[in-house]
C-alpha positions as CSV (number, residue, x, y, z in Angstrom):
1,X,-48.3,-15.7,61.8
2,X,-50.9,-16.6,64.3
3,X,-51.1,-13.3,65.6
4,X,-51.9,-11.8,62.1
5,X,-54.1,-14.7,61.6
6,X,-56.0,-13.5,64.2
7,X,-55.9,-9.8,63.8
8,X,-57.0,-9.9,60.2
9,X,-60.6,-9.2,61.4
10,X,-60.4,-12.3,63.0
11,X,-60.1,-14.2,59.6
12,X,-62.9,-12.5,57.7
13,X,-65.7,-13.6,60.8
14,X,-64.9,-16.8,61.8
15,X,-68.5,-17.4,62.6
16,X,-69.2,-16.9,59.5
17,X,-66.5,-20.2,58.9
18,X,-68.2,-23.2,60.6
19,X,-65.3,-25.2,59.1
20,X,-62.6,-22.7,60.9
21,X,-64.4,-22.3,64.2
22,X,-63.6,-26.2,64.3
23,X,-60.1,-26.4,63.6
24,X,-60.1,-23.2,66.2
25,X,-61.7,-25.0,69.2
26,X,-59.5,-28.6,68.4
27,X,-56.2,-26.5,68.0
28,X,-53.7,-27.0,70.6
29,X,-51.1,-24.6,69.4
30,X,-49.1,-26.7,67.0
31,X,-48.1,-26.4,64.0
32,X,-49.8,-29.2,62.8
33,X,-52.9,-27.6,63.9
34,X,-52.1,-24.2,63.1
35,X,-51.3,-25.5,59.3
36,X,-54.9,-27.4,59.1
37,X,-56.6,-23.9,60.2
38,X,-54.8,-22.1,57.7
39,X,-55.6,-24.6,55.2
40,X,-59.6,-25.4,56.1
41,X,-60.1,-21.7,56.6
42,X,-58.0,-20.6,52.8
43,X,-60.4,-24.0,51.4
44,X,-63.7,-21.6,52.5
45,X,-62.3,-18.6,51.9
46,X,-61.9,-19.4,47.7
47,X,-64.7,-21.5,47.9
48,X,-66.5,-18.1,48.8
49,X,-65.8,-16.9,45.1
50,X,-66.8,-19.9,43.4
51,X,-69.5,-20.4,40.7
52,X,-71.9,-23.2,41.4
53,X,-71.2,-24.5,37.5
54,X,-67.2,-24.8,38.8
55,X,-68.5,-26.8,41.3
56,X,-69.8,-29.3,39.4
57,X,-67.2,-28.9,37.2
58,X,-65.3,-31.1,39.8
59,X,-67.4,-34.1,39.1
60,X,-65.6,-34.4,35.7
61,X,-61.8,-34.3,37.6
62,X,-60.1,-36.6,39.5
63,X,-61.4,-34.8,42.7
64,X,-62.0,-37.4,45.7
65,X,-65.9,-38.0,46.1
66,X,-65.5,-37.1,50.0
67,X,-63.8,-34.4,49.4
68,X,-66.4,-33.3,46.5
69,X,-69.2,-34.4,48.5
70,X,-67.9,-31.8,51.8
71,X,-67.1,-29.0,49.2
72,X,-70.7,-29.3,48.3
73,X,-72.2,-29.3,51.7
74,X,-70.2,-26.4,52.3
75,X,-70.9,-24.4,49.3
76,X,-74.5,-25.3,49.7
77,X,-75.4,-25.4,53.1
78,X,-72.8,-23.7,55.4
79,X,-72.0,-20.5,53.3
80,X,-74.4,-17.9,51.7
81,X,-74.9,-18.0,47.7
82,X,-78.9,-18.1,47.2
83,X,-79.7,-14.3,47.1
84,X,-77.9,-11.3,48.1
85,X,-80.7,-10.5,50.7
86,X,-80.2,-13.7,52.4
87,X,-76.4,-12.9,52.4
88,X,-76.6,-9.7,54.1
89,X,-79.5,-10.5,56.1
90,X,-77.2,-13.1,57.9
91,X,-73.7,-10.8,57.8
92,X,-75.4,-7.5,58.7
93,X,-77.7,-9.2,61.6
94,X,-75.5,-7.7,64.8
95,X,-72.1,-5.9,63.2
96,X,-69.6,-4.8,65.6
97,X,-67.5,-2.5,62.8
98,X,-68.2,-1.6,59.2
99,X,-68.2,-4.8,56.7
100,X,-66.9,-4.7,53.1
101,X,-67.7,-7.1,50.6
102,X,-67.5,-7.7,46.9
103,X,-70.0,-9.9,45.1
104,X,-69.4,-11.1,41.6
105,X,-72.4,-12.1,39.9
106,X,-74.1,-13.6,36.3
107,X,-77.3,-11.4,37.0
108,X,-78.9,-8.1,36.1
109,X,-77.0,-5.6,38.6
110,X,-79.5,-4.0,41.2
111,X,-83.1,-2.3,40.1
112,X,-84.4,0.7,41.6
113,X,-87.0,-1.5,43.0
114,X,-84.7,-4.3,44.2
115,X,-82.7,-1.5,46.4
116,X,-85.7,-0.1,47.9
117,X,-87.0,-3.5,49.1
118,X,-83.3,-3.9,50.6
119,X,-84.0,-0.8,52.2
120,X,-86.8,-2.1,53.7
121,X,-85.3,-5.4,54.7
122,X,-82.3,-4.4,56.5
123,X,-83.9,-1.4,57.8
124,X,-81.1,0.7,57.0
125,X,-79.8,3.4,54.5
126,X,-79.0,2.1,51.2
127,X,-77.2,4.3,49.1
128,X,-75.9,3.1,45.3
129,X,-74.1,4.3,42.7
130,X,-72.8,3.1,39.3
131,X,-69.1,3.1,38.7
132,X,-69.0,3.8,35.2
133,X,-71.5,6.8,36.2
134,X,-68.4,9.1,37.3
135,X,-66.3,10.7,34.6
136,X,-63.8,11.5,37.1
137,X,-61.6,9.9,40.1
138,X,-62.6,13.6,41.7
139,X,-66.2,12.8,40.8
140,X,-66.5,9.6,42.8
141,X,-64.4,10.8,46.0
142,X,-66.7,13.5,46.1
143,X,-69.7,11.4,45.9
144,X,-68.3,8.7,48.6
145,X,-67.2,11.0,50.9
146,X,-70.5,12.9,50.7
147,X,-71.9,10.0,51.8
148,X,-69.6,9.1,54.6
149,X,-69.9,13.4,55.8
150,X,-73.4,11.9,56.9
151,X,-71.7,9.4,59.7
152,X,-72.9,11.9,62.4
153,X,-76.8,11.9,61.4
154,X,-76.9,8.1,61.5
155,X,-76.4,5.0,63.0
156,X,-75.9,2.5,60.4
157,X,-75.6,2.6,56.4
158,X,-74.8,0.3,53.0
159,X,-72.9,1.9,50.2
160,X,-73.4,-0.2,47.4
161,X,-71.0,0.6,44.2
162,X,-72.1,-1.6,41.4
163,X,-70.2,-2.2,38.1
164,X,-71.2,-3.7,34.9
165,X,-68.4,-5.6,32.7
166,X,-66.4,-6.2,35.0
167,X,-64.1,-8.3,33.5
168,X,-63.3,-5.3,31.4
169,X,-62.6,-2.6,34.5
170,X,-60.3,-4.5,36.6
171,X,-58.0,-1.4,37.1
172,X,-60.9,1.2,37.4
173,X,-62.5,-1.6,40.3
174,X,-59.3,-1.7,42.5
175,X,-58.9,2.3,42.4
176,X,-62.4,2.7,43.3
177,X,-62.4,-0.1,46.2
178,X,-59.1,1.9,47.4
179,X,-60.7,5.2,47.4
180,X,-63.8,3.8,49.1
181,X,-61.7,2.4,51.4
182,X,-59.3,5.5,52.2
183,X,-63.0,7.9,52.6
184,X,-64.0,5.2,55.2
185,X,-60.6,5.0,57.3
186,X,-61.0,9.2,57.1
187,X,-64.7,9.6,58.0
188,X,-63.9,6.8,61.0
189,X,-61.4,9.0,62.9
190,X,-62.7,12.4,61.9
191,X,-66.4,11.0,63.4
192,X,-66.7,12.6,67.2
193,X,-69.9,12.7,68.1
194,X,-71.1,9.0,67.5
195,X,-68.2,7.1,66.7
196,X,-70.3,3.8,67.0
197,X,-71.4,4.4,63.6
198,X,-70.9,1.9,60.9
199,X,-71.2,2.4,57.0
200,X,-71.5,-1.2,55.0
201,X,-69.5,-1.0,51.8
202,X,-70.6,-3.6,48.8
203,X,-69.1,-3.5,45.2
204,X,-71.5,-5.6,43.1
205,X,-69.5,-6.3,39.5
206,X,-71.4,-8.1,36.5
207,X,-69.1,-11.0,35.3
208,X,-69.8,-13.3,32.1
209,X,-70.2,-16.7,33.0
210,X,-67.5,-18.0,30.2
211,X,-65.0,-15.6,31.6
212,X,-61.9,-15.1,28.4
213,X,-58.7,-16.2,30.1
214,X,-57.4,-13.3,28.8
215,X,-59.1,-11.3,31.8
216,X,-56.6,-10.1,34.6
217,X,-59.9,-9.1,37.0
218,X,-59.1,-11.4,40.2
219,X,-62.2,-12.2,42.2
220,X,-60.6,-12.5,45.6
221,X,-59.8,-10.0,47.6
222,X,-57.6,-10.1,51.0
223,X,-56.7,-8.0,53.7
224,X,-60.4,-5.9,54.5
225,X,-62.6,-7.5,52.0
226,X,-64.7,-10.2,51.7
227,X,-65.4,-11.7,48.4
228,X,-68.4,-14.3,47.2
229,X,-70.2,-14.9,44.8
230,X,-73.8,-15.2,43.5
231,X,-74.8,-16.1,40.4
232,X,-78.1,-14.7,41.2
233,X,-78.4,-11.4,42.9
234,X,-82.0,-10.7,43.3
235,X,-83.7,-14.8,42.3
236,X,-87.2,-14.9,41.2
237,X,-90.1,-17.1,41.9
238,X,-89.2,-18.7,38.8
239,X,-85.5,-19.4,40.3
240,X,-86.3,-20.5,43.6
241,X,-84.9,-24.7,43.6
242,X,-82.7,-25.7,45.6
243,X,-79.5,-26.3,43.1
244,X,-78.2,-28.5,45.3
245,X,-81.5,-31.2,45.8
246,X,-82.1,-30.5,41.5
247,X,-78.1,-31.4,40.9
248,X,-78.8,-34.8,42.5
249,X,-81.7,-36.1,40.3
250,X,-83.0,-36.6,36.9
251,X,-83.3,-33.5,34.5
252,X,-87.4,-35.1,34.0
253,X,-87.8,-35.0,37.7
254,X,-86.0,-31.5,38.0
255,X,-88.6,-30.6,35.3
256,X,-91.6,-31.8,37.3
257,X,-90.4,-29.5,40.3
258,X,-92.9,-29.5,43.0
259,X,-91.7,-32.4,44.6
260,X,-88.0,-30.6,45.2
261,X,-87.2,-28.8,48.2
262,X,-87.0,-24.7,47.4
263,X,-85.4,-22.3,49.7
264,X,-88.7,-20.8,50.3
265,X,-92.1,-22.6,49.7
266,X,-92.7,-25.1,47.2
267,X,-93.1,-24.2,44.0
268,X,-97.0,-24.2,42.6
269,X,-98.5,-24.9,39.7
270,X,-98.4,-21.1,39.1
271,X,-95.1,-20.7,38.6
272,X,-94.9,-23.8,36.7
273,X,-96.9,-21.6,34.3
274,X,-94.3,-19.3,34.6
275,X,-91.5,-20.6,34.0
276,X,-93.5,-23.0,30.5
277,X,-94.9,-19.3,29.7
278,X,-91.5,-17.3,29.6
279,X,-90.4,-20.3,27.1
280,X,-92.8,-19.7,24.4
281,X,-91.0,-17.7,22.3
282,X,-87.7,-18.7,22.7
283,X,-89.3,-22.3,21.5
284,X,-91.2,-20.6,18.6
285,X,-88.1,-18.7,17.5
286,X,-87.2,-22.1,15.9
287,X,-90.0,-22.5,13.3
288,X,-88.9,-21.6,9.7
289,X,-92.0,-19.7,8.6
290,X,-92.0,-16.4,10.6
291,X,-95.8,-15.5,9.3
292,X,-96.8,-19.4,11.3
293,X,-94.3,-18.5,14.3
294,X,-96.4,-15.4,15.1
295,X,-99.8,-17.0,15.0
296,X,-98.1,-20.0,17.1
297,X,-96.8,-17.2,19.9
298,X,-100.4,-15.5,20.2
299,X,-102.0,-19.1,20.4
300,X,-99.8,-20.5,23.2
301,X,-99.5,-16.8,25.1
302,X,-103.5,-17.8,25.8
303,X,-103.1,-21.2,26.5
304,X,-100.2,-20.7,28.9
305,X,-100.8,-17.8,30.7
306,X,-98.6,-16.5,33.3
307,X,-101.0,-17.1,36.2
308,X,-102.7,-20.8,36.2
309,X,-106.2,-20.7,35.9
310,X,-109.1,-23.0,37.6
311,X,-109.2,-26.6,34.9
312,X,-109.4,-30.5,36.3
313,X,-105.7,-31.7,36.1
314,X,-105.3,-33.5,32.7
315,X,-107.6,-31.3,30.8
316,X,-106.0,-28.7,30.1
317,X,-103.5,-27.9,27.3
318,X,-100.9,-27.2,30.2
319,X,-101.6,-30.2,31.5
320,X,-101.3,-32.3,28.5
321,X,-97.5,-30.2,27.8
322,X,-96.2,-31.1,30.8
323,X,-96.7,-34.7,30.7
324,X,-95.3,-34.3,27.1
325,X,-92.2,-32.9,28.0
326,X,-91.6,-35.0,31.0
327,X,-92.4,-38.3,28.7
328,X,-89.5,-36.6,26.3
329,X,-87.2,-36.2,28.9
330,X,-87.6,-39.6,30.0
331,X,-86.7,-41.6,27.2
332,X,-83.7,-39.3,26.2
333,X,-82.2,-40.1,29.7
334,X,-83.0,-44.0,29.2
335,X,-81.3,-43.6,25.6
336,X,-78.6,-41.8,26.5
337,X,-76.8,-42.0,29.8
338,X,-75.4,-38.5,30.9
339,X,-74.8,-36.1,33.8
340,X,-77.0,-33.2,32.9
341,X,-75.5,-30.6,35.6
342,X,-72.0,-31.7,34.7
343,X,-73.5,-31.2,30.7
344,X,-74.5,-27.6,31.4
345,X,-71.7,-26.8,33.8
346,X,-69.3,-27.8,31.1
347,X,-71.1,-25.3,28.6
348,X,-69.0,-22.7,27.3
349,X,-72.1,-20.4,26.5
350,X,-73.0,-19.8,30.2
């Protein structure tokens, strides 16, 4: 067992596993401690495919608070689940052999634009394809293994394969992560001129959030893969909180913002704009008369413009919403006493 614990690329990076490097360095051989490893290591490996909302979710069981309170610290802190660019940044930094991944995610699948900027990024090839593009299994062999025929005239590559619906294409998913995996093996000992080569492979597949329990897709892989997920693939400005710092406070102070810690700056009054600006018409939508609801959307577009614009701070209609809202907020939460994260994780809707 320990040597196939350690052969198994030694346990998916264990620097990439904090938590196992640990229980590695305090082992002494025993079973004891060989158990614990096992068991701290399969914790972070499932923890790896978890949403944030199933997190949370724990709050409402009777999970111990420690134990909650690590989980988090893990999920948050010690493993990789802002952005897909931040993921591979960190994995891809110094490889020593190919990597394989799988990312589930609630997002759009990657743009055209989103791929050439991780082109740019990694500073490597990215090539990507759609699954449900190929008609054929002969189709997507070809197409992979034209890829992988180009080991010779590089040094380093990422095949992305991404799949929409993929709660619906289990089946399809695990032939195409076989046959990806069988052109790799076959390009790897047919490569003699630079056999120092690595090609990344990453299957992206769009999942609903309120997955049917009728699904048979499984989210973990074993043996060569590693599997995560993100709920956000590619976060905007608008997205940029830390979910851990806004799960730990008011949903009125979450709504002010620029006091919370973000992953990259804080946020500004700009994208405060933003994020009141991309509301409009979903808050519209709810007035009865259609011929009012139109005039309402054109008003408001003007007075809460994507980018903010140069007014005294309580002038401005903006100004005068927010402090609205937050008010709103305020007295809800002092009227009724609930767990707002918990609330939304516990929604069925997504």
């Amino acid at each position: 067992l320990k040597s196939d614990m350690l052969d198994h690329r030694e346990l998916s990076n264990n620097n990439f596993n904090p938590s196992f490097s640990s229980c590695l360095r305090k082992s002494n051989n025993s079973e004891e401690s060989w158990g614990e490893m096992i068991f701290q290591h399969s914790k972070w490996l499932l923890l790896q495919t978890a949403s944030p909302s199933a997190l949370f979710r724990l709050r409402k069981s009777d999970f111990q608070k420690e134990e909650y309170i690590k989980l988090n610290e893990m999920y948050f802190k010690e493993q990789f689940h802002f952005s897909l660019l931040h993921l591979l940044e960190h994995l891809l930094l110094s490889p020593s052999s190919s990597q394989m991944l799988q990312v589930t995610t609630h997002s759009h699948l990657l743009t055209t634009s989103e791929i050439k900027q991780l082109n740019q990024r990694l500073k490597l090839d990215v090539f990507c394809y759609e699954l449900q593009e190929f008609d054929t299994e002969i189709d997507f062999c070809s197409t992979i293994s034209t890829v992988f025929a180009k080991w010779e005239s590089r040094k380093e590559a990422l095949l992305i394969i991404q799949c929409e619906s993929g709660h619906k294409c289990n089946d399809l998913i695990a032939c195409a992560r076989y046959k990806v995996h069988d052109e790799l093996e076959r390009a790897q000992k047919t490569s003699t001129t630079n056999p120092n080569n690595i090609t990344h492979v990453l299957f992206i597949i769009d999942m609903p959030p309120n997955l049917n329990h009728q699904s048979t897709f499984i989210g973990f892989q074993s043996d060569h893969w590693m599997s995560l997920h993100l709920d956000e693939l590619w976060p905007s400005d608008l997205s940029n909180y830390d979910i851990h710092a806004i799960s730990e406070c008011k949903l009125s102070d979450a709504f002010i913002g620029p006091k919370l810690p973000c992953h990259s700056t804080e946020l500004t009054t700009s994208s405060q704009y933003q994020r009141l600006h991309f509301c409009i018409h979903a808050a519209v939508s709810q007035i009865p008369n259609s011929n009012r609801a139109i005039d309402c959307v054109g008003i408001l577009l003007d007075l809460i413009p994507k980018v903010s614009f140069s007014q005294t701070d309580g002038e401005s209609f903006y100004s005068v919403l927010v402090g609205h809202i937050h008010r709103i907020l305020q007295e809800r939460e002092n009227a009724i006493a609930s767990d707002w994260i918990l609330d939304e994780a516990l929604n069925v809707q997504g």
